[in-house]
Phi, psi and omega in degrees: 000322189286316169310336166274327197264014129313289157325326181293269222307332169292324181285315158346284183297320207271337187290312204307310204286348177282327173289335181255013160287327194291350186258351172275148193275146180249120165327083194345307197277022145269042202255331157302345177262027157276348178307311189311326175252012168252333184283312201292355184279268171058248166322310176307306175301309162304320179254325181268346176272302159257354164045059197293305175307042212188335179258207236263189162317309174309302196289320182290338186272341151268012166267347230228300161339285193307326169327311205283309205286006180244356160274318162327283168290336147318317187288333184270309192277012177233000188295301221288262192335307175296344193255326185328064174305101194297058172317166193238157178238150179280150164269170137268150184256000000 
């Protein structure tokens, strides 16, 4: 029990630091690193909540799957926004 509820209170503090990083304003191409308190809840969540280590080989080669395909899709959903240009339009006059 004293591990989960360490694991709560770390994802707690890690919620905190993401809300309060989110309100500084950032140079649009630093903005991937507000990602940086989220891989680790992450991290928090796989070892202490699902104890992916701990279990038989199969289960670390699909969680190491799922990883890979939510890094995959992440990379794809983030192309648009980071690639994105604002052309300006001339009025007419």
């Amino acid at each position: 029990m004293r591990n989960s509820i360490l694991a709560l209170l770390a994802l707690l503090a890690l919620l905190a630091v993401e809300i309060g990083v989110s309100f500084i304003p950032f140079n649009p191409t630093a903005r991937p690193l507000i990602l940086i308190p989220a891989l680790v809840m992450l991290g928090v969540i796989v070892s202490a909540f699902m104890q992916v280590g701990r279990g038989p080989v199969t289960v670390r080669l699909f969680a190491a799957a799922g990883a890979l395909w939510l890094l995959i899709l992440l990379a794809l959903g983030s192309l648009d926004p980071l690639t994105r240009v604002a052309y300006p339009i001339r009025a007419r006059d």
